[in-house]
C-alpha positions as CSV (number, residue, x, y, z in Angstrom):
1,X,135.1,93.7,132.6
2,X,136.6,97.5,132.2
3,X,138.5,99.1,129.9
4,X,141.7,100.8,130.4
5,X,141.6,104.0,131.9
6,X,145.0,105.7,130.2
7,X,142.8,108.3,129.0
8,X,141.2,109.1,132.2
9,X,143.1,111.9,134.3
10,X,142.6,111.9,138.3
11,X,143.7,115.8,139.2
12,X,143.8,115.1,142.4
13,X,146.4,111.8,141.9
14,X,145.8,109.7,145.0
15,X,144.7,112.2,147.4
16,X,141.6,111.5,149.2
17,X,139.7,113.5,152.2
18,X,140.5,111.8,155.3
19,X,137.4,110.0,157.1
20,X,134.9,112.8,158.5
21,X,137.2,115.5,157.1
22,X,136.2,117.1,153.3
23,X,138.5,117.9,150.6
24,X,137.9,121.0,148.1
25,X,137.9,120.1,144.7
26,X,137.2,123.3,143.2
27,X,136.3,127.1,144.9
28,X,133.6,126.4,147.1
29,X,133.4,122.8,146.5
30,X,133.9,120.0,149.0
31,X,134.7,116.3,148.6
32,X,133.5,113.8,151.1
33,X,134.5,110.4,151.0
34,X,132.4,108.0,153.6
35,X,132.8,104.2,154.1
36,X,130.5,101.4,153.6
37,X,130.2,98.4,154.3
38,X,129.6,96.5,151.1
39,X,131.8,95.7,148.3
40,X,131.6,99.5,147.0
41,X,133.4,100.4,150.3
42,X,132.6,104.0,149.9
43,X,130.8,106.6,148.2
44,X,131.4,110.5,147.2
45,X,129.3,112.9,149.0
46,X,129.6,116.7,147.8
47,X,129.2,119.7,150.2
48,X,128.9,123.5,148.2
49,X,128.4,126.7,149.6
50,X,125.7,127.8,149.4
51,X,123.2,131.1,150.3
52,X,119.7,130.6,150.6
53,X,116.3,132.9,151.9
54,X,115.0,131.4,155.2
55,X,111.2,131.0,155.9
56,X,110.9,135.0,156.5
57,X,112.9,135.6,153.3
58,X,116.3,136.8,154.9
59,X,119.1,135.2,153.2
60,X,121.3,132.7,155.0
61,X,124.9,131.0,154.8
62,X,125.5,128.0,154.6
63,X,125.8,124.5,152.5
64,X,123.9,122.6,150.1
65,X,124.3,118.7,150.5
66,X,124.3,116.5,147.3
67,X,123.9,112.7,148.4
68,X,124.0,111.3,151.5
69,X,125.0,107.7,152.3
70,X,123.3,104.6,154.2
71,X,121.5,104.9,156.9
72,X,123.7,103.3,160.0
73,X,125.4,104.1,162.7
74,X,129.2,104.8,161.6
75,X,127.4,106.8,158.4
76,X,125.9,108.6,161.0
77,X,129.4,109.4,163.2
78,X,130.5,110.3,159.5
79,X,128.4,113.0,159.5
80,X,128.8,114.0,162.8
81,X,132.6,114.9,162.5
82,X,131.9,116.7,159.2
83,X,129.5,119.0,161.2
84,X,132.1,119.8,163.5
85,X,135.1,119.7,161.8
86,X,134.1,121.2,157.8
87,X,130.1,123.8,158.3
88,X,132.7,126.5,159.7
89,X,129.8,126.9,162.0
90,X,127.0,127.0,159.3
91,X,124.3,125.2,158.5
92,X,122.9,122.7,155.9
93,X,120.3,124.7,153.7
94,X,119.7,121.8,151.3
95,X,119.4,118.2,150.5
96,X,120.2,116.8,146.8
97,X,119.8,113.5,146.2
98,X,120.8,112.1,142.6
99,X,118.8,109.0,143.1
100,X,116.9,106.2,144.8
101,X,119.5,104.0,145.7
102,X,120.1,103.5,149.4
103,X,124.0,104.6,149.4
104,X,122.9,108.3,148.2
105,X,119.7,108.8,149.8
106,X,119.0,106.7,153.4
107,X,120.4,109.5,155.8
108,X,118.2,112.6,153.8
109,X,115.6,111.7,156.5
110,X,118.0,112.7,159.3
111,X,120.1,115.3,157.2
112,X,116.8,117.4,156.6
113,X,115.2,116.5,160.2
114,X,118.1,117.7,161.5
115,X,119.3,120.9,160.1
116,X,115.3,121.8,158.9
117,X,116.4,121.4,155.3
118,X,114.5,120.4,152.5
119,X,115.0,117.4,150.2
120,X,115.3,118.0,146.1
121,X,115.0,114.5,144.1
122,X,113.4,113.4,140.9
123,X,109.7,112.9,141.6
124,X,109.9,109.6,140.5
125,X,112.8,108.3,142.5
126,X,111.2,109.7,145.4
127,X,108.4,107.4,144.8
128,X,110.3,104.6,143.9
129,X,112.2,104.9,147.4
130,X,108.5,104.8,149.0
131,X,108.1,101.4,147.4
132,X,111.0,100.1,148.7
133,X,110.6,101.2,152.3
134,X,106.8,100.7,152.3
135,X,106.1,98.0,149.8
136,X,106.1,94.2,152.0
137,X,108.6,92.9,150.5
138,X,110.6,95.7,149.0
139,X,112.2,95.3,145.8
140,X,113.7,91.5,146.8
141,X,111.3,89.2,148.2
142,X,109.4,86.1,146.5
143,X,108.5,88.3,143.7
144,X,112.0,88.7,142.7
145,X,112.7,84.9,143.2
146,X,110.1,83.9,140.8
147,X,111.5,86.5,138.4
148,X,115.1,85.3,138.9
149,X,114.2,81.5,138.3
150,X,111.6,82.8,135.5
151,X,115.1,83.3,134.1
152,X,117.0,80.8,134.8
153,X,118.5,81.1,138.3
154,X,118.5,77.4,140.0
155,X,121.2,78.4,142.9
156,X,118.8,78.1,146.0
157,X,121.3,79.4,148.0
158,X,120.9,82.8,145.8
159,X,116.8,82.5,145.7
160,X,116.8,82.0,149.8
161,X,118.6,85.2,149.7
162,X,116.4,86.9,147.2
163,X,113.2,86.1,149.1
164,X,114.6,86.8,152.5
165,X,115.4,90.0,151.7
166,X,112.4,92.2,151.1
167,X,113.5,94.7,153.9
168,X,116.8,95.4,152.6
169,X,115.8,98.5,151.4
170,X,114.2,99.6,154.6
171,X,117.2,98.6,156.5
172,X,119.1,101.1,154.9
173,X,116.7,103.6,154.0
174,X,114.4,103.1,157.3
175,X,112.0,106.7,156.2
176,X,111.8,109.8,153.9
177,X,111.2,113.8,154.7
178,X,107.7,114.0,154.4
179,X,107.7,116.8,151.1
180,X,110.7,116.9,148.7
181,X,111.1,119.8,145.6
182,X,110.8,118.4,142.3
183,X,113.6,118.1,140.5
184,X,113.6,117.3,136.5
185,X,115.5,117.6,133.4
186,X,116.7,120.7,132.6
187,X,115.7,122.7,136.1
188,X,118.6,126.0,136.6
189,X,119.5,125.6,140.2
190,X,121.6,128.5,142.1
191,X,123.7,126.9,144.6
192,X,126.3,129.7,145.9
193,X,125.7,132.2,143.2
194,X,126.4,129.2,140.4
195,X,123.9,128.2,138.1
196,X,123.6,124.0,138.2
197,X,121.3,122.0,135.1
198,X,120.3,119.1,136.2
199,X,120.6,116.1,133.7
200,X,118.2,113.7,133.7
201,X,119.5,109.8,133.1
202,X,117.8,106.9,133.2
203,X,118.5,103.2,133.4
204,X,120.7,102.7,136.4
205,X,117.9,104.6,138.5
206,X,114.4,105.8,137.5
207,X,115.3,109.3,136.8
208,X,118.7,109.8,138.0
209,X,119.5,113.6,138.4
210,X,123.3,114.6,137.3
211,X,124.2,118.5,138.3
212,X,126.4,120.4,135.6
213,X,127.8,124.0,136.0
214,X,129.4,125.7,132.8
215,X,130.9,128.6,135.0
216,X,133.1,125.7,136.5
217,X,133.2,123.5,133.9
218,X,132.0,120.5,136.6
219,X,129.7,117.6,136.7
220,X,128.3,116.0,139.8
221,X,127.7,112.9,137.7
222,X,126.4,110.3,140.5
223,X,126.3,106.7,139.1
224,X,125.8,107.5,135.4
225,X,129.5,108.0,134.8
226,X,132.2,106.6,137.1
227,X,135.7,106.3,136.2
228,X,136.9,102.6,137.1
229,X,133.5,100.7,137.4
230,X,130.7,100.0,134.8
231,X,127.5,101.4,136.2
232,X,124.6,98.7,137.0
233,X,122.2,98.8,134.6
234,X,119.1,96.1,135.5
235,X,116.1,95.1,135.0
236,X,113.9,94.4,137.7
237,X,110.8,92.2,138.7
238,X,109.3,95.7,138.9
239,X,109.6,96.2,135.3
240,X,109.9,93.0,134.1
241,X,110.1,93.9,130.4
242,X,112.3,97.3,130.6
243,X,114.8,98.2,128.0
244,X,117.1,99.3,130.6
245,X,120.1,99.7,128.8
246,X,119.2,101.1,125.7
247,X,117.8,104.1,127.7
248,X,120.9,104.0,129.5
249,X,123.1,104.4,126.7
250,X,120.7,107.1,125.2
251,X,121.6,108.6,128.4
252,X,125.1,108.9,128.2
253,X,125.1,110.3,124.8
254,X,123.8,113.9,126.6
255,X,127.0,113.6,128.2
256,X,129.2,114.4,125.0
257,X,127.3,117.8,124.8
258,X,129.7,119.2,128.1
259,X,132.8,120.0,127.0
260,X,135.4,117.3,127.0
261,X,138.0,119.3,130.0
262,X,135.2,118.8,132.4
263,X,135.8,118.2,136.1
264,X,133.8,115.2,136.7
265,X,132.7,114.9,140.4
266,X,131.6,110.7,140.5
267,X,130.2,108.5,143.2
268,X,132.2,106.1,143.5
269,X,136.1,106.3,142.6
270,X,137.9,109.7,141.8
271,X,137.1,112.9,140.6
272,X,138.5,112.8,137.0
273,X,138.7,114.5,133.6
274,X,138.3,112.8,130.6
275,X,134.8,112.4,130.0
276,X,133.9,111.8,126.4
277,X,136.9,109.5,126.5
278,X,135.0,107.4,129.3
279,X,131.8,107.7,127.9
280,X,133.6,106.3,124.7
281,X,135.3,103.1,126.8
282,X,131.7,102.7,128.4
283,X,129.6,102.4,125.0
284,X,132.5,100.0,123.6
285,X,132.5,98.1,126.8
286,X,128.6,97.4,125.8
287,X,129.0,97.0,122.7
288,X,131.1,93.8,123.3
289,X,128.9,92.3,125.7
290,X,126.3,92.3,123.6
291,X,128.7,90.9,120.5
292,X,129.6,88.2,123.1
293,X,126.1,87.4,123.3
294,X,124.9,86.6,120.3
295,X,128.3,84.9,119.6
296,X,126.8,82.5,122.1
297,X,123.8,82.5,120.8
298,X,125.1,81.8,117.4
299,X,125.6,78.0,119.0
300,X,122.4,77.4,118.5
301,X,121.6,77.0,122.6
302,X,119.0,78.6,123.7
303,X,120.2,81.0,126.4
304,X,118.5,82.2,129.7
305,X,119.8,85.6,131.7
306,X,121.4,83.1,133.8
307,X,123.3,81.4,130.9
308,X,124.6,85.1,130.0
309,X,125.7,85.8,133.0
310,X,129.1,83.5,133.0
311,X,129.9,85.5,129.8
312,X,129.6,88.9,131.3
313,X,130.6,88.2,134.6
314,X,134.6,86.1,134.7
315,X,135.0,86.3,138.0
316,X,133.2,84.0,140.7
317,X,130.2,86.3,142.3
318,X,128.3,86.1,146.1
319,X,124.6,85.8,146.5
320,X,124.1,89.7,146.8
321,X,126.4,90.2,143.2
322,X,124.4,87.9,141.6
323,X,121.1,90.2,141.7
324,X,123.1,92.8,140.0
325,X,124.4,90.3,137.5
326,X,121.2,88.5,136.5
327,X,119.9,92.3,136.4
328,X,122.4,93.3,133.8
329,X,122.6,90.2,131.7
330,X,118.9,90.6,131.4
331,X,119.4,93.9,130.6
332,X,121.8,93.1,127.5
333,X,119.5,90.4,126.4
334,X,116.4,92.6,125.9
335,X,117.9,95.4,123.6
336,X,119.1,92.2,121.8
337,X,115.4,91.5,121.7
338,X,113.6,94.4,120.9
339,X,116.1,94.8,117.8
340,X,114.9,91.6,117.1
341,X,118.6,90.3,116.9
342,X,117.3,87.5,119.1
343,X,113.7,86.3,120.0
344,X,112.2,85.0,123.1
345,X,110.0,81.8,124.1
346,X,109.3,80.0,126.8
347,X,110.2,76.9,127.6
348,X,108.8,73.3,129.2
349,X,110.6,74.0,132.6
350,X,109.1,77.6,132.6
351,X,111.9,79.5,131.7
352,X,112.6,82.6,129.4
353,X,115.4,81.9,126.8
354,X,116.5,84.1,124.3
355,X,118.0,82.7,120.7
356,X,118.6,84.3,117.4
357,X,115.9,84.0,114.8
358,X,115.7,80.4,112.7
359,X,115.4,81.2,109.3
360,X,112.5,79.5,107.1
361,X,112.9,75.9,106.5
């Protein structure tokens, strides 16, 4: 599913922080790598120094926060030894979440309870994470069932799963800090006398906030650009009819403005260099999906997101892969549809299949 990564550098080579310990990366820069339990065993968490006025406006050490990991208890004993082991005695000052999704922002309820910090986020992802925590059933549930068989999904071991589990979310991300400061595209942030711009990217996550400082030549890219994995890009029985990954790759295009040495600080995997290179493997990577596609579709077969996702997906996926899957293949299919490369119709069993256009008879 990936390209090679020859032209990806890891400056670090296979050094990692050890578990509740941090890492610098750069001059005021700390690297925090915390386990999970999910097939993404892990995720990058970034600590910077930071100095920020207090409520009377006196100015205060300490560190800014970007991401934050699941809501459990061994996240939590994480956190714990990185208080008392990497704050050299100072505090938290402020909360960054890049996005939505549970792995970056479930403990920012506890990290800004705790140290009286305040959350920054998109507006919109913050109110996409108070659908999923106070919405019934989530963003899984029956809704997403129907939508999943709407499209072809017959497993019912999968659409059990699907309906079951509406709290997910919840579980993982069980509240929010009650105000948050808006973050959007282009916003200057100082963090430690540095100027940050946020970047806004959309696709993976409603409005997914990247962090780029040109006096360190470093991106805190979140999910929009990792170095060994494709980043999910879905759509959703929220959106049933989103053009998720066109926006996504009119997202990564904004990458190739930075300049090609930068540091890039991901989520998930290594901190790397190389980024127009990767940005380059990513948009070929795409490319050929959708090229396998409508090869498929040139049999003449009809195809449902379910069909598609054997050709996108080799390997043999688990009940929770396949949401991500049937996500993404429906993702591919829709920009294949909106060029009009393919059309859409419904068929007698109720489902949504996609096939290239017949010409006149």
């Amino acid at each position: 599913m990936n390209p090679p990564e020859h032209p990806i550098h890891y400056p670090l080579g296979d050094t990692l922080p050890a578990q509740g310990a941090t890492l610098e990366v750069a001059s005021g820069i700390r690297w925090i790598r915390m386990g999970m339990p999910f097939l993404f065993d892990h995720i990058n968490l970034w600590l910077l120094r930071d100095r920020q006025p207090d409520t009377a406006g006196n100015m205060r050490d300490g560190w800014t926060v970007i991401d934050c990991c699941i809501d459990n208890t061994a996240s939590r004993a994480q956190w714990e030894q990185v208080f008392a082991n990497s704050l050299e005695g100072l505090p938290i000052l402020r909360v960054i979440v890049t996005h939505m999704h549970p792995d970056h922002i479930g403990l920012a309820h506890w990290l800004c309870t705790r140290w009286q910090a305040d959350l920054w986020i998109s507006t919109t992802d913050y109110c996409a994470a108070k659908i999923g925590i106070h919405e019934r059933d989530g963003f899984d549930g029956p809704a997403s069932a129907n939508f999943y068989a709407l499209h072809g999904a017959q497993d019912e071991e999968f659409l059990d799963h699907v309906r079951g589990h509406g709290s997910f979310y919840r579980s993982l991300v069980p509240a929010l800090p009650a105000h948050f400061h808006r973050l959007m595209d282009a916003d200057r942030i100082e963090i430690g006398g540095r100027i940050w711009r946020c970047i806004s990217g959309y696709g993976h996550a409603p409005e997914h906030i990247s962090l780029y400082s040109a006096d360190l030549s470093i991106l805190v890219s979140g999910d929009m650009v990792l170095p060994r994995i494709s980043t999910n890009v879905s759509v959703h029985a929220l959106e049933p009819q989103a053009d998720a990954l066109r926006i996504f790759l009119a997202s990564l295009q904004r990458y190739l403005e930075l300049p090609p040495e930068t540091l890039v600080l991901p989520a998930h995997g290594k901190p790397f260099t190389g980024l127009h290179a990767r940005i380059g493997q990513l948009q070929e990577l795409h490319r050929d999906r959708l090229r396998e596609i409508i090869d498929a579709s040139s049999a003449g077969r009809p195809l449902s997101a379910a069909d598609v996702m054997p050709i996108l997906f080799k390997r043999k996926l688990d009940t929770h892969q396949m949401s991500f899957a049937m996500g993404e293949a429906l993702a591919h299919l829709h920009l294949l549809w909106y060029d009009g490369q393919l059309q859409r119709s419904l068929d007698t069993q109720g489902v949504h299949r996609f096939h290239q256009r017949r010409a006149p008879a």
